[in-house]
C-alpha positions in Angstrom: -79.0 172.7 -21.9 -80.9 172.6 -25.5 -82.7 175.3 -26.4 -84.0 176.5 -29.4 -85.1 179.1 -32.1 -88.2 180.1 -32.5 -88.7 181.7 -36.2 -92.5 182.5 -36.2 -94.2 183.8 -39.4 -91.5 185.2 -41.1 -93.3 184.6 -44.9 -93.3 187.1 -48.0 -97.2 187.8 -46.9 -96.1 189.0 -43.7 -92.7 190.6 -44.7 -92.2 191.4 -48.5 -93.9 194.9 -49.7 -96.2 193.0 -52.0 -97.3 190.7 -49.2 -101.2 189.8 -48.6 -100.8 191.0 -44.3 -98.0 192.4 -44.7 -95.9 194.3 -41.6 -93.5 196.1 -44.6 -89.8 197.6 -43.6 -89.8 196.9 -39.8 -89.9 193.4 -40.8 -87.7 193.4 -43.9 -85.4 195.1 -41.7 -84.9 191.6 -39.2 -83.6 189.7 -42.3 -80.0 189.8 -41.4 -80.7 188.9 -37.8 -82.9 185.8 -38.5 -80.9 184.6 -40.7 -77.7 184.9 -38.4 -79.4 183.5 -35.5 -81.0 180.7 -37.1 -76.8 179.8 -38.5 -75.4 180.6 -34.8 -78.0 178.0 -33.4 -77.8 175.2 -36.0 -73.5 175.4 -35.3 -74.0 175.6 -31.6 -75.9 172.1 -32.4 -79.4 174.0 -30.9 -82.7 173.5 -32.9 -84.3 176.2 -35.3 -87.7 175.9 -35.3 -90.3 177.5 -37.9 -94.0 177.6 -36.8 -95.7 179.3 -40.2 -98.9 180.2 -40.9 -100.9 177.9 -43.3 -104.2 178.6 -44.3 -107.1 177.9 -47.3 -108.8 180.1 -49.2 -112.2 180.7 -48.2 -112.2 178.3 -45.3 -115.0 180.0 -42.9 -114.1 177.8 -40.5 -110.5 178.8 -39.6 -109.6 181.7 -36.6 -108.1 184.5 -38.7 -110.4 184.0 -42.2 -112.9 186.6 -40.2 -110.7 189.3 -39.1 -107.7 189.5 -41.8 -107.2 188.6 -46.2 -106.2 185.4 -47.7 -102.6 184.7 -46.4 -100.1 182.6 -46.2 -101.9 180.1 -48.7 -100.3 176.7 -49.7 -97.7 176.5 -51.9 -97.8 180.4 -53.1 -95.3 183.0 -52.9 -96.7 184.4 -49.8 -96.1 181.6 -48.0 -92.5 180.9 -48.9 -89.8 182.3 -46.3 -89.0 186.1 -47.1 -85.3 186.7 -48.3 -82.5 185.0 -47.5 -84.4 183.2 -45.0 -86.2 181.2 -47.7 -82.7 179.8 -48.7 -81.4 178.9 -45.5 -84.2 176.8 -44.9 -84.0 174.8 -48.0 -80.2 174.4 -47.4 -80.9 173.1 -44.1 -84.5 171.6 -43.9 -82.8 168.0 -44.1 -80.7 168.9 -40.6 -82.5 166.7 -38.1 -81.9 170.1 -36.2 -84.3 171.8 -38.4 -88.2 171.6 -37.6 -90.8 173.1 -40.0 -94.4 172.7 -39.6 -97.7 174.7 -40.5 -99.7 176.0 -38.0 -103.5 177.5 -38.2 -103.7 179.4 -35.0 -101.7 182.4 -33.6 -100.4 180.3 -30.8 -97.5 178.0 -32.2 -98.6 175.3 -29.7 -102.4 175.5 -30.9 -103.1 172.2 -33.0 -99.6 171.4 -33.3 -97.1 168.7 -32.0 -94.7 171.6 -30.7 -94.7 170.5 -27.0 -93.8 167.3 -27.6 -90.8 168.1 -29.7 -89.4 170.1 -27.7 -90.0 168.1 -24.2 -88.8 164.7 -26.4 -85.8 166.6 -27.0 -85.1 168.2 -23.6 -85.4 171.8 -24.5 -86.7 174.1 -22.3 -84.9 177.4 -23.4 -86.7 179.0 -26.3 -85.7 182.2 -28.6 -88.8 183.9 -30.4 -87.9 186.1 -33.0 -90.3 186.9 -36.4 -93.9 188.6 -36.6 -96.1 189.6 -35.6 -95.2 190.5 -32.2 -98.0 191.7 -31.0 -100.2 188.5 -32.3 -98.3 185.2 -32.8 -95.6 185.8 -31.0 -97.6 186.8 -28.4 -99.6 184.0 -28.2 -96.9 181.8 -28.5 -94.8 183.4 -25.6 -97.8 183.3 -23.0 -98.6 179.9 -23.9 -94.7 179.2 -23.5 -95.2 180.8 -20.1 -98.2 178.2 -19.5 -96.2 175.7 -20.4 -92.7 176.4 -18.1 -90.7 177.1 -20.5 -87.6 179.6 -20.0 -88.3 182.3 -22.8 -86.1 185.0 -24.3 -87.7 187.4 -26.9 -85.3 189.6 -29.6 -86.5 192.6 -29.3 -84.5 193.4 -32.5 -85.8 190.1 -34.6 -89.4 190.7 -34.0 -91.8 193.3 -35.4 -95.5 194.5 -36.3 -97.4 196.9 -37.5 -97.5 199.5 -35.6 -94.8 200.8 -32.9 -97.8 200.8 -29.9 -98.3 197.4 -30.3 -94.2 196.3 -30.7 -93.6 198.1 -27.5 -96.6 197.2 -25.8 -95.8 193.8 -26.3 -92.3 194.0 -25.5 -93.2 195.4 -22.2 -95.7 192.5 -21.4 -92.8 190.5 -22.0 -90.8 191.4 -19.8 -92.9 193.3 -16.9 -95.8 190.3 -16.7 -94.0 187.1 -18.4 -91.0 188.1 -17.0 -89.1 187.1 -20.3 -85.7 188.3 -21.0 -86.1 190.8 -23.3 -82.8 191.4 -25.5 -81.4 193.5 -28.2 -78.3 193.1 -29.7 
């Protein structure tokens, strides 16, 4: 069985202490296991898969421009991968393995060509890790759940901004998704 990695929002904006949304050290803190994941699934000849946020500047029109700042803007800092995650993906955005696209909604699947991928390709076991959990992760696992797919969530490659809203989320993972839940 195929699955993939799903590495959702894991941008300096979100991550890096200068970033524009940033969720600070819980995030910076999930470098190492991105990173090792996204190397563990491209050997095991699985998909690594990088939803990220793309917005405009001033665009009235888009979900987020009323309820959070500018962030994750084309081609700025804040929207280039945080740490070593940011070189990884150039050494291995080539790998027919490798999918990055821009997305404009919490939900991955929102707008995007995501579904298709993955059925064309036969997955049907996904691995969410990045931020923030409690909002596009979230989104993206329930409409994962909507679509059938089999979903397991790091609990130690995913963070947000503030420990009630990691756990609750974690705990609507697991207790109403009925996600496996791992750590470690």
């Amino acid at each position: 069985m195929t699955k993939a990695l799903l590495i959702i929002d894991y941008t300096n904006d979100f991550v890096a202490t200068e970033g524009a949304l940033t969720v600070g050290e819980p995030a910076q803190a999930l470098a190492p296991k991105i990173t090792q994941l996204a190397t563990d699934f491209l050997i095991n000849g699985d998909y690594v898969i990088l939803p990220t946020d793309l917005h405009n500047a001033n665009n009235p029109f888009e979900p987020e421009a009323k309820l959070f700042p500018p962030h994750n803007l084309k081609n700025t800092w804040g929207r280039q991968y945080f740490g070593d995650l940011e070189t990884w993906v150039q050494n291995n955005k080539a790998n027919e393995h490798v999918y990055v696209f821009p997305k404009n909604h919490y939900n991955s699947f929102a707008n995007t060509n995501l579904d298709n991928f993955l059925r064309e390709r036969k997955i049907n076991e996904l691995h969410l890790v990045g931020v923030c959990t409690d909002i596009c992760v979230l989104h993206t696992a329930v409409a994962a759940y909507d679509l059938n797919y089999d979903v397991t969530i790091h609990a130690d490659g995913v963070a947000t901004f503030n420990p009630i809203g990691q756990e609750w989320a974690l705990q609507h993972f697991k207790n109403s998704l009925g996600f496996q839940v791992v750590d470690a």
